[in-house]
C-alpha positions in Angstrom: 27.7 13.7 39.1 24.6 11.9 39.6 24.3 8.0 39.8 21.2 7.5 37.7 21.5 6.6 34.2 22.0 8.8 31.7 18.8 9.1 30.2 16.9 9.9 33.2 18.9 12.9 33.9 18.3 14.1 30.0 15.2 17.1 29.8 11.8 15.5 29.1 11.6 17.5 25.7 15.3 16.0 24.4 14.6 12.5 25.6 11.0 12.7 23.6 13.2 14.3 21.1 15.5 11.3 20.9 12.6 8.7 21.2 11.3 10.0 18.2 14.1 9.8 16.4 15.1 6.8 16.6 11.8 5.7 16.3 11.5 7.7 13.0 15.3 5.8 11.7 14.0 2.5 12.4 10.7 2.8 10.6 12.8 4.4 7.5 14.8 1.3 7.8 12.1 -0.8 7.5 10.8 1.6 4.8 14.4 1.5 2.8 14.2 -2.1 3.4 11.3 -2.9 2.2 11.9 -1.0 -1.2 10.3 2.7 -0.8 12.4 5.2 -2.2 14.5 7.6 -0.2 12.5 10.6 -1.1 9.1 8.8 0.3 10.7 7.6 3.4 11.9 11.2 4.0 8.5 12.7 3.1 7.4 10.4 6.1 10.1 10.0 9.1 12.0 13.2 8.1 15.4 11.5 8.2 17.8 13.2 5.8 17.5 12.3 2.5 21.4 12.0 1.6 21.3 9.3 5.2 18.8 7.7 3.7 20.3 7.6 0.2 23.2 5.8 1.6 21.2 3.6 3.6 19.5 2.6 0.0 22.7 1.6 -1.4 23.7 0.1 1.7 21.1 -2.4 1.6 20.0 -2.7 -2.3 24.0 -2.9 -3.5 22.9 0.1 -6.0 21.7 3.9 -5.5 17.9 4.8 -6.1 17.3 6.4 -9.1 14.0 7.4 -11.0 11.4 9.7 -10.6 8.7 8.4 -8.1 5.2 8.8 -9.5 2.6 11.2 -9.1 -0.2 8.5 -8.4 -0.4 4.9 -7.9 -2.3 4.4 -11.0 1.4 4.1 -12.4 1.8 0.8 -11.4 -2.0 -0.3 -10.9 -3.1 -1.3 -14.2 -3.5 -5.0 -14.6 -6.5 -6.3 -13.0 -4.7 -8.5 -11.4 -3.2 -5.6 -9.2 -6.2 -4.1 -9.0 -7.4 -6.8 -7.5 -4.6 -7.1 -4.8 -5.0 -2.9 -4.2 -8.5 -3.6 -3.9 -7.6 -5.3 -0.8 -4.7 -3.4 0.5 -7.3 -0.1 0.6 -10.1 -2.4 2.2 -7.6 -3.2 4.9 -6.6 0.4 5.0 -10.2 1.5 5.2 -11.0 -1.1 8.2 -7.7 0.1 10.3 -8.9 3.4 9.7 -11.3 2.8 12.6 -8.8 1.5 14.7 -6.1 3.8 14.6 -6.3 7.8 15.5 -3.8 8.6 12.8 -3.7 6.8 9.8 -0.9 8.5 8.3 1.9 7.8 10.7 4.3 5.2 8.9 4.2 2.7 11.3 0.5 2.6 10.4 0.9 1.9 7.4 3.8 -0.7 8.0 1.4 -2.1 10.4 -1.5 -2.7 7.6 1.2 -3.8 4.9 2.1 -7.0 7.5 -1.6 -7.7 7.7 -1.5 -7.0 4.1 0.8 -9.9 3.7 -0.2 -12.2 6.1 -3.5 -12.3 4.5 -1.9 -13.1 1.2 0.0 -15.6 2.1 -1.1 -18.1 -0.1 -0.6 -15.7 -2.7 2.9 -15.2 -4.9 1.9 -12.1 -6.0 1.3 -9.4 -3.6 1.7 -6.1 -3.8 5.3 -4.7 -3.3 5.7 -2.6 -0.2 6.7 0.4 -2.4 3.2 -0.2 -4.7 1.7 0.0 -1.5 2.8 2.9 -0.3 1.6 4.4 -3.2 -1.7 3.3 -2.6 -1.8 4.5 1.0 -0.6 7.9 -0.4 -3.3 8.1 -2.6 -5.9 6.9 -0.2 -4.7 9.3 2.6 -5.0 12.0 -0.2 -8.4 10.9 -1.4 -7.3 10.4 -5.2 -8.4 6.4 -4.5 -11.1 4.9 -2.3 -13.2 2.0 -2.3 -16.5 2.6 -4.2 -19.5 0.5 -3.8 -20.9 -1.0 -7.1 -24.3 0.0 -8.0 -25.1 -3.5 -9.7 -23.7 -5.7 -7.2 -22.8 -3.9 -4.5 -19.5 -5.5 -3.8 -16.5 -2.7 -3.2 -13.8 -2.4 -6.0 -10.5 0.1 -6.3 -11.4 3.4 -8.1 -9.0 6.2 -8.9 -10.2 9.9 -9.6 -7.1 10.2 -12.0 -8.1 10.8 -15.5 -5.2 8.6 -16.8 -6.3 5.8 -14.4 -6.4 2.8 -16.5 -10.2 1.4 -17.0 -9.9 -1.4 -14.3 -9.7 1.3 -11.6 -12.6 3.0 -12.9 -15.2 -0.3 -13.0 -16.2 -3.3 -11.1 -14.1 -6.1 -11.2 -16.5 -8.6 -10.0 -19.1 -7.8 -12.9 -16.6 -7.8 -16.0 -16.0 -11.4 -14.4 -19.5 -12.5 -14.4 -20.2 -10.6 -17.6 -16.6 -12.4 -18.8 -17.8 -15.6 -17.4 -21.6 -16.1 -19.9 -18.8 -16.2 -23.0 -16.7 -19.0 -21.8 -16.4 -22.3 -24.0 -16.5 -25.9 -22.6 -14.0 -28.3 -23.9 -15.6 -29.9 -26.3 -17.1 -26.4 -27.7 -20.5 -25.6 -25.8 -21.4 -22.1 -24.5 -20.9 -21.7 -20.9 -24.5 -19.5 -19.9 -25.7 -17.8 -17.0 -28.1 -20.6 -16.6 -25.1 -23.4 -17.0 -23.1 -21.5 -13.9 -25.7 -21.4 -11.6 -27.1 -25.0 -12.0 
């Protein structure tokens, strides 16, 4: 029997085998963890879905239940999270360029952390299952960043009919256009002209 340790003497294709997954449990750990849904973090790493059922319950105390939605529209609707997906899919959209495969899950774990640490000022950022939504949709082209023809700043858009109306204009300009209505305290009108003196 050999010295070496036991790894070495393993086949190359096993021990690439084994890399990958273990590689594949700890990033549906952090997955589980982090409050996707066992039947995501299988569609992603693999790892059987009753393992990672358990693993659920483990960690949450209770079991996952609920259908998971078709499109991230579901639980985009406020402006407010608009807003925050807004920047989520810009930050997806810039590591695009960086990385050769966008849809590997440590990617997207990768872009959520930047994600966070960029918010973190902010109480409300997205939830890590919202956001995996998100990057569902944007690897499957159902939301992207669209460039406003008035004032050319990007805003979240959805191609789903049953997207609510903040995904479908720009956020910046229903502020503006919000923003010529506004009241003083003691009752003037807030114009254009008043903001920008």
């Amino acid at each position: 029997m050999s010295d070496k340790p036991y790894s070495r003497d393993m086949p190359f294709a096993s021990k690439s085998a084994t890399d990958k997954r273990l590689r594949n449990l700890q990033l549906a750990h952090l997955l589980i963890e982090g409050g996707v849904r066992p039947i995501n973090a299988h569609y992603c790493t693999r790892i059987n879905k009753r393992y990672l059922g358990q693993l659920w319950l483990d960690i949450h105390g209770y079991p996952a239940r609920g259908q998971t939605p078709l499109f991230s529209h579901v639980y985009v609707k406020t402006r407010k999270t608009v807003r925050q997906g807004t920047i989520f899919v810009m930050l997806l959209r810039q590591y695009e360029q960086t990385f050769a495969d966008l849809k590997e899950p440590g990617v997207f774990l990768f872009v959520y952390e930047r994600y966070k640490y960029a918010m973190a000022d902010s109480e409300s950022c997205l939830s890590m299952e919202v956001a995996f939504y998100l990057w569902r949709d944007y690897l499957n082209k159902t939301v992207w960043i669209r460039s406003c023809t008035q004032c050319k700043a990007g805003y979240l858009y959805s191609s789903s009919p049953d997207a609510a109306q903040s995904m479908r204009t720009c956020q910046f300009c229903r502020l503006v256009k919000a923003s010529k209505n506004r009241k003083k305290p003691d009752g003037t009108i807030i114009t254009q002209a008043t903001i920008t003196e």
